[in-house]
C-alpha positions in Angstrom: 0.0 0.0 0.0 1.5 3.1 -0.9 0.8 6.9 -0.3 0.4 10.1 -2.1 2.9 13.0 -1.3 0.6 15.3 -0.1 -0.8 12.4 2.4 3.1 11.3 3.4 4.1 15.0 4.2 0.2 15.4 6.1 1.9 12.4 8.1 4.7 13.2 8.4 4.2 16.9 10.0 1.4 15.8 12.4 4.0 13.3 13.9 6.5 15.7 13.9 4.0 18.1 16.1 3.0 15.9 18.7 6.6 14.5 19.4 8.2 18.2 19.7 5.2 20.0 21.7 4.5 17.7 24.4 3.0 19.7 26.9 1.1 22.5 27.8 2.2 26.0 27.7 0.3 26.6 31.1 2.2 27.1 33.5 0.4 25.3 36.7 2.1 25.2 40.1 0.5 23.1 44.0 -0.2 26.2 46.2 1.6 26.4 49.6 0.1 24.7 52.5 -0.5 26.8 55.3 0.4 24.4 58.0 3.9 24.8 59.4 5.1 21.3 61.1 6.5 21.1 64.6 9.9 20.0 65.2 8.8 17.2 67.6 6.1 15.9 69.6 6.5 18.0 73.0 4.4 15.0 74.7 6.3 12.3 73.2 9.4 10.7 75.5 12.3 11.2 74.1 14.5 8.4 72.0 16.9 8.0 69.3 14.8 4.9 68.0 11.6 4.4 66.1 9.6 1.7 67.1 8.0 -0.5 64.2 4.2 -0.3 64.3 3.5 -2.6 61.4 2.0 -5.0 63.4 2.1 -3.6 66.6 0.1 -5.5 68.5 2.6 -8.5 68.9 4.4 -6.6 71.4 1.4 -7.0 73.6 2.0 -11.1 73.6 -1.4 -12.2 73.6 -1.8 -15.0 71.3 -5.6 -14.7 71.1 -5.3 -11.1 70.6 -3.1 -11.6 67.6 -5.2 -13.8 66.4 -8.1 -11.8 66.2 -6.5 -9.2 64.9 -5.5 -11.6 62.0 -8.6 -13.2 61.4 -10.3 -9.4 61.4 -8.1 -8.2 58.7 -8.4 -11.5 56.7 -12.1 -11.5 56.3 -13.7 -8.1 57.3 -16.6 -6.9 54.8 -15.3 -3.0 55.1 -11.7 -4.4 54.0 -13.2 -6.6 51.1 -15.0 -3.8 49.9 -12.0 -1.3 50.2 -10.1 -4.0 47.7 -12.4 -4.3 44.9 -12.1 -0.2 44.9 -8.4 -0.5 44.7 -9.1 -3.5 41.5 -11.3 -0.8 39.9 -9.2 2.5 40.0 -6.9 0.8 38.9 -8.6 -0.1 36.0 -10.2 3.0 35.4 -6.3 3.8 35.7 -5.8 1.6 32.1 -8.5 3.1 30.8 -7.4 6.4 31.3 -4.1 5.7 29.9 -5.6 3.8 26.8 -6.2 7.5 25.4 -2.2 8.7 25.2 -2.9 5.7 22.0 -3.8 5.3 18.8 -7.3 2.6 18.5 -7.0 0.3 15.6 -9.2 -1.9 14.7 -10.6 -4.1 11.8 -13.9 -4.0 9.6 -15.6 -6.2 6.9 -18.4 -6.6 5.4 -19.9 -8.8 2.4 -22.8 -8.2 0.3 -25.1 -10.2 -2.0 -28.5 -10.1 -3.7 -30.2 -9.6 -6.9 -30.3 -5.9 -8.6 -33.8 -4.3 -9.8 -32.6 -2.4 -12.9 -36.0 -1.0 -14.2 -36.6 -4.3 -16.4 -33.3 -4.4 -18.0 -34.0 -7.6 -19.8 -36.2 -7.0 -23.1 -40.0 -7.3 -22.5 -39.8 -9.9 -25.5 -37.4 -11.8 -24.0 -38.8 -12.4 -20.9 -42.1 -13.4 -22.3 -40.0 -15.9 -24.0 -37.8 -17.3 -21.1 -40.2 -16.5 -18.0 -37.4 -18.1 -15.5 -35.0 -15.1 -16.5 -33.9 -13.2 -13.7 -32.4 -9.8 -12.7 -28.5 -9.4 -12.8 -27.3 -11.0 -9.5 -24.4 -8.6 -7.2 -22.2 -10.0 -4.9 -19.0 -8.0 -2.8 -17.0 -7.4 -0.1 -14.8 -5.2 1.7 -12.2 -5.7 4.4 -9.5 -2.8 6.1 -8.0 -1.7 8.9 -9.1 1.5 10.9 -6.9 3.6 13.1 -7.7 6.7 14.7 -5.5 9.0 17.5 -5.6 12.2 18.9 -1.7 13.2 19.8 -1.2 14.4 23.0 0.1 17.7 22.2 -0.5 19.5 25.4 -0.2 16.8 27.4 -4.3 16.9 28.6 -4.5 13.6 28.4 -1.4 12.4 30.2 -2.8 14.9 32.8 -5.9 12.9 33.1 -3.8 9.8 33.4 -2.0 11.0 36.1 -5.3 11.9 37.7 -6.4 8.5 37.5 -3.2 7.1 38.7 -3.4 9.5 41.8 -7.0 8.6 42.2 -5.4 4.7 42.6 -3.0 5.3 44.6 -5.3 7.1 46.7 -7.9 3.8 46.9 -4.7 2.1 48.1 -4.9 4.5 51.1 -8.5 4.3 51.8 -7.7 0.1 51.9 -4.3 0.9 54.1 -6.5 2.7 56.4 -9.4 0.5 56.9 -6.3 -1.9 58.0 -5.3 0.3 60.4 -8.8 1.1 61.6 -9.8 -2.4 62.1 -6.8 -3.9 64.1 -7.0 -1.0 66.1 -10.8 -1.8 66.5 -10.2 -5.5 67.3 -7.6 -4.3 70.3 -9.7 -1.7 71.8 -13.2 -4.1 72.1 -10.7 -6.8 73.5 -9.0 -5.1 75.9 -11.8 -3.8 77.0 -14.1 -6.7 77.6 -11.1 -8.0 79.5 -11.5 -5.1 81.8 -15.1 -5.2 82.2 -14.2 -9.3 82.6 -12.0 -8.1 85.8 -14.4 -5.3 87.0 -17.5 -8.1 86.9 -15.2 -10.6 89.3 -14.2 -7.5 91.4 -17.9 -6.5 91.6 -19.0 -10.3 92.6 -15.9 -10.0 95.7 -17.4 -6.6 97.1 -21.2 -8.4 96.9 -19.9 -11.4 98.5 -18.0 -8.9 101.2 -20.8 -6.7 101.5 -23.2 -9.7 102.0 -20.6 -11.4 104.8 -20.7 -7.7 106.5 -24.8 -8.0 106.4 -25.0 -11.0 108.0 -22.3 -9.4 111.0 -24.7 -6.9 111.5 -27.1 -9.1 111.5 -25.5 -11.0 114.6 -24.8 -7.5 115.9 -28.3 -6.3 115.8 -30.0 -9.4 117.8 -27.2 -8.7 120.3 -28.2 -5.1 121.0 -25.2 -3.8 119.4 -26.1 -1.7 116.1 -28.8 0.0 114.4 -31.9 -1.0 112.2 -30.1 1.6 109.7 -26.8 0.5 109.7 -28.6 -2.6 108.3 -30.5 -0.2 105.4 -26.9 1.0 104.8 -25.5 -2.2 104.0 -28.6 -3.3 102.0 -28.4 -0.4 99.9 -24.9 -1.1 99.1 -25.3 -4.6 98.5 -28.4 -3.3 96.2 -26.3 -0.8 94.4 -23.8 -3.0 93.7 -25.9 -5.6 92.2 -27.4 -3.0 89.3 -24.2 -2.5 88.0 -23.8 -6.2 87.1 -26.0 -6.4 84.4 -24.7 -3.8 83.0 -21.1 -4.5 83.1 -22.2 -8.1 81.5 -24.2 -6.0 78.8 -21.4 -4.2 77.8 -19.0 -7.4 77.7 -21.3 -9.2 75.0 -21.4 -5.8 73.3 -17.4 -5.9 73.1 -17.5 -9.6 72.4 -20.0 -9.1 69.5 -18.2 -6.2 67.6 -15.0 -8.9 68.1 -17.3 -11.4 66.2 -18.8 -8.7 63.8 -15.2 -7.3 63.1 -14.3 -10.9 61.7 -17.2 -11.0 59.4 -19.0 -13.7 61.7 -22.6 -12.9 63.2 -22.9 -12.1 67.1 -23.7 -15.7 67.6 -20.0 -16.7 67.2 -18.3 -14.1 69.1 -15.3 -15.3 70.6 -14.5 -17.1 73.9 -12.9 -15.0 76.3 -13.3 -17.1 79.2 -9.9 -18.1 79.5 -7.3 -15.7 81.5 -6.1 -12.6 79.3 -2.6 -12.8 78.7 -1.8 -9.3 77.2 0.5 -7.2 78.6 0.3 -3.6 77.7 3.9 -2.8 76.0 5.6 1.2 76.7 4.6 3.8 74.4 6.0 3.7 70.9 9.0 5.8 70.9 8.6 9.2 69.1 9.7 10.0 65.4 9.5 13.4 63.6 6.2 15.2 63.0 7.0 15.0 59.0 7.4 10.9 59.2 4.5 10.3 61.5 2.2 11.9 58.4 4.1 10.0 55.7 3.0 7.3 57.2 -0.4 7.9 57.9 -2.6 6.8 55.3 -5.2 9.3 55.9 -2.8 12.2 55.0 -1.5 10.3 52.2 -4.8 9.5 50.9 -5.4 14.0 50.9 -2.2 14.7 49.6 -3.2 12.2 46.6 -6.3 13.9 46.6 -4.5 17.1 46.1 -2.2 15.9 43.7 -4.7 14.9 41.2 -6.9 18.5 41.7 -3.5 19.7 40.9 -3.9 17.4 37.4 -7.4 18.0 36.9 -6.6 21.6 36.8 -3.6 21.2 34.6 -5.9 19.5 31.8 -9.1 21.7 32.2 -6.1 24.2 30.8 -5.7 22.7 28.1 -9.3 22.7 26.7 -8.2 26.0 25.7 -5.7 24.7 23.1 -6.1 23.3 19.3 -6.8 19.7 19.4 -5.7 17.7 16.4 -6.8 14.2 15.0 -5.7 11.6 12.7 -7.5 8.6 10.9 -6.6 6.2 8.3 -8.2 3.6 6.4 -6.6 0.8 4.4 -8.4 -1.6 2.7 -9.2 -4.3 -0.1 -12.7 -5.0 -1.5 -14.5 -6.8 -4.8 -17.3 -5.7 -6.6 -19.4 -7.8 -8.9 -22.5 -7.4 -11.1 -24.0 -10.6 -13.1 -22.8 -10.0 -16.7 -20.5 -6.9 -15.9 -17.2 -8.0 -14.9 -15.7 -7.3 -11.8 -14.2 -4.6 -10.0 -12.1 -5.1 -7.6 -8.8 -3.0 -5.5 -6.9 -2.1 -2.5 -6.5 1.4 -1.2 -6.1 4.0 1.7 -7.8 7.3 2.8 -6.0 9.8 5.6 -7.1 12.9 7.4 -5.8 15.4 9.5 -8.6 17.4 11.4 -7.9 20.4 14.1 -10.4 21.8 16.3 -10.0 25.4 18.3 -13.1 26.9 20.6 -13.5 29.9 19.2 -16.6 30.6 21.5 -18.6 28.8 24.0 -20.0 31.5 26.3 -17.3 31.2 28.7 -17.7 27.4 29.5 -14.5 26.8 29.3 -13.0 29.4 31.8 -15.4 28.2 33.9 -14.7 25.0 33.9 -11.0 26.2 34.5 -11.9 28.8 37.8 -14.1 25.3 39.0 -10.9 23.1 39.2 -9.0 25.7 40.9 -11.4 26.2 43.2 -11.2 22.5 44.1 -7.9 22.8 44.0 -8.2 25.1 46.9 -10.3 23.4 48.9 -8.9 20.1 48.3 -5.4 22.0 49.7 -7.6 23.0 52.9 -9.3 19.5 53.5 -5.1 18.6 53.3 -4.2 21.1 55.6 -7.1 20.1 58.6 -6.2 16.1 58.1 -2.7 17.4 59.3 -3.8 19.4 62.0 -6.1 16.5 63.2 -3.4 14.3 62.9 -0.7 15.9 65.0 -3.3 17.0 67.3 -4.1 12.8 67.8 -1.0 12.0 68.2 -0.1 14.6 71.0 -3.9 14.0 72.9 -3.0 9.8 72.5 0.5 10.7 74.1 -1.1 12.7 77.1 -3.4 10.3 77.5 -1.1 7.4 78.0 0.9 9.8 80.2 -1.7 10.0 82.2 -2.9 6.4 82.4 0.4 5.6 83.5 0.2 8.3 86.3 -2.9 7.3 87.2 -2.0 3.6 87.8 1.1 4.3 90.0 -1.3 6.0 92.5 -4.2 3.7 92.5 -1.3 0.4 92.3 0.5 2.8 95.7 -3.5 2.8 97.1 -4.0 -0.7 96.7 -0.9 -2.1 98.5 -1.6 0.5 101.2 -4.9 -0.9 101.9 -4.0 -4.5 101.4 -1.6 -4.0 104.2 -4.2 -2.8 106.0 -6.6 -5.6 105.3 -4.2 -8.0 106.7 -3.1 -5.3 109.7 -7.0 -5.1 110.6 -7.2 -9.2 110.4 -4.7 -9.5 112.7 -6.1 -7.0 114.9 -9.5 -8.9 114.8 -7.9 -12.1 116.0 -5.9 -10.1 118.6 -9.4 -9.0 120.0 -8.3 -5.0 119.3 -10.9 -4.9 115.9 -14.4 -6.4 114.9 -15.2 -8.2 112.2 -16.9 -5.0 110.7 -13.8 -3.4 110.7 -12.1 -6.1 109.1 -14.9 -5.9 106.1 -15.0 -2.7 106.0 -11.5 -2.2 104.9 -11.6 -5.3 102.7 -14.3 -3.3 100.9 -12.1 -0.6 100.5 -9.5 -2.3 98.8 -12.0 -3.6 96.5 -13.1 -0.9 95.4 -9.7 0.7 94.6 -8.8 -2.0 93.1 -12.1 -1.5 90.6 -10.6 1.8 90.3 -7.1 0.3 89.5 -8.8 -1.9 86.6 -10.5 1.0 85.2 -7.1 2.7 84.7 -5.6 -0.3 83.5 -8.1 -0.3 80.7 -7.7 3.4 80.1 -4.0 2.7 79.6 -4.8 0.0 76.9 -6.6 1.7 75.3 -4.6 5.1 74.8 -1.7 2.9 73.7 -4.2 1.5 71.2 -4.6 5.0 70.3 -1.4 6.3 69.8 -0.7 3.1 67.8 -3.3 4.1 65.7 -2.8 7.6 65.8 1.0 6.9 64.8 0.0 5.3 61.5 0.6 2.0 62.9 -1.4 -1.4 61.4 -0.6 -1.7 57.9 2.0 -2.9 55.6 3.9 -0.6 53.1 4.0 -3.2 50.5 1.3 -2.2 47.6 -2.1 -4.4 47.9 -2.6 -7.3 45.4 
């Protein structure tokens, strides 16, 4: 197949073009963010080493807390969704980078059937021969098509990279519903294995508190006490038996998100009726303000976000600009009449076309003050994810701060008055205290330690936080 000069030079210069201008004359720059970044953490301890969060909760050396974790992250419905999303930006990803080339395809077509010709054949003659019939046509046609826009200002790599931006983002979203659930999984568990300690806590001060009634008892057929020191107790032994039910509640609530969080109904929540073995590891050691986001998928998702507004704008732009197309067609076909011979040939047709907006009521700027107003905004929602971010990270540090300050008292309180429960024992047996006093301070202790396993859970849970709030929970390598 060969070409004319004219068409070969038409070639030739449109090829030419689109490899020497291959982007836009627009010059389009990311603004500024507006949040300056701290040097450090000024609630985080300070260390020359970073701890690894990937899968941060192996440092708490619980085996059933690992493996809930596990089983979560392999089967939760928010985590299957969030991978199929990944699957299709990344094909829309392909499809946006199917228009940087040219689409060829191929096209035939064959043809058949008798011709009407306005009784071509002499009246005569087809009284004569009745059976005559009208000249017969039969053809066909076959080619290849090819058709391409050149990317002269580089709009549609723009778009591309929008797409691939919008990916990458997906990969985010999927990073952080890791991140999300593990630290999901931790906080119900350690949790319910506080309420599980506050429930046999509460059952010790009813028992105590029912012992103390039945002292009284004694006391007040001897003479020795009050009908209302006997309300007193039975109002505490009442108030004490309310909160059961509601501790319990609470547990199955914790033990059906566990169950929920795996993709398995409420029915199957876990077992926890064997003794927690967790052990709440010390705070991860700090790392710089600017690594902390890098690592959060949450920023990463915005700045991705903002990166492709920055692209969206950048081929909105070029809208403005000449667009230029080329087709071709190359092909062979036959052509055949009964009682004419044939015709038949191979051939090809090219054409160059160019558009430019001359006028379109002021669409197109528009369209162009539109993405930079996204742009904008998409540069704020950037700039509050930060802000939010450190801010978590210094409240989760504070917070296990004060856990930790919190427990040394109450753990101080609570050997105090276990020395005291055994002093007053002794004391009772020595004949120097009664048995009220005895219960009285073995209530005591109870109680603080119910206050000691409240703290305890507190301090789970804000190193849960700050694990979280750390960007700690998910792998770095890309998802499949």
């Amino acid at each position: 197949m060969s070409f004319s000069a004219p068409t070969a030079r038409l070639l030739l210069t449109t090829l030419l073009c689109s490899g020497a201008v291959a982007c836009s004359p627009f010059k389009t720059e990311m603004p500024p963010s507006q949040v300056t970044l701290p040097a450090q953490f000024t609630a985080a301890p300070a260390s020359t080493e970073a701890t690894d969060l990937t899968t941060w909760w192996t440092a708490w050396q619980d085996p059933l807390l690992t493996r809930l974790i596990q089983q979560a992250l392999a089967a939760n419905p928010e985590i299957r969704v969030a991978q199929a999303r990944v699957q299709e930006s990344r094909a829309y990803t392909t499809m946006a980078k199917s228009a940087l080339y040219p689409t060829l395809g191929a096209t035939a077509g064959m043809m058949g059937g008798g011709m009407d010709w306005r009784h071509p054949v002499p009246p005569l003659l087809k009284m004569a021969e009745p059976n005559i019939q009208d000249p017969a046509t039969d053809g066909h046609l076959a080619g290849i098509t090819m058709a391409w826009e050149p990317d002269i200002w580089g709009g549609n790599r723009a778009r591309a990279r929008v797409a691939r931006q919008m990916a990458l983002a997906s990969e985010d979203v999927l990073h952080g519903t890791h991140m999300a659930i593990a630290a999901d999984v931790a906080a119900n568990y350690v949790t319910a294995r506080g309420l599980q300690q506050r429930i046999a806590l509460l059952d010790q001060s009813v028992s105590t508190l029912q012992s103390l009634l039945h002292y009284a008892s004694a006391r007040f057929d001897a003479g020795q006490t009050t009908q209302a020191d006997l309300e007193t107790i039975r109002g505490q032994i009442a108030a004490a038996q309310v909160q059961r039910p509601l501790l319990v509640a609470a547990l199955d609530a914790c033990r059906h998100r566990l169950a929920i969080l795996s993709g398995l109904p409420p029915e199957q929540a876990p077992d926890l009726s064997a003794p927690a073995q967790y052990r709440v590891p010390a705070p991860p050691m700090t790392e710089l303000p600017s690594t902390v986001l890098e690592r959060r998928p949450d920023v990463r998702l915005e700045k991705h976000l903002l990166d492709a507004s920055l692209q969206r704008l950048i081929s909105t732009k070029t809208d403005l600009l000449p667009r230029f197309g080329l087709e071709f067609f190359g092909g062979d076909g036959r052509l055949r009449f009964d009682g004419i011979p044939g015709v038949s040939g191979s051939g090809g047709l090219m054409a160059v076309n160019a558009y430019l907006p001359l006028f379109n009521a002021g669409r197109i700027q528009a369209k162009i003050h539109a993405s930079d107003a996204q742009l904008h905004q998409t540069l704020a929602t950037y700039d509050q994810t930060v802000l939010t971010a450190l801010a978590e990270v210094e409240d989760a540090y504070e917070n296990r701060s004060s856990a930790d300050q919190s427990i040394t008292s109450l753990t101080a309180e609570v050997s105090a008055l276990s020395r005291a429960a055994t002093q007053a024992r002794g004391l009772y047996e020595g004949g120097r205290f009664t048995m009220q006093d005895v219960l009285t301070t073995r209530i005591k202790k109870i109680a603080a330690q119910d206050d000691l396993a409240s703290a305890q859970t507190r301090q789970a849970l804000a190193t849960v936080q700050l694990a979280r709030a750390l960007g700690g929970g998910w792998s770095n390598q890309p998802p499949s």
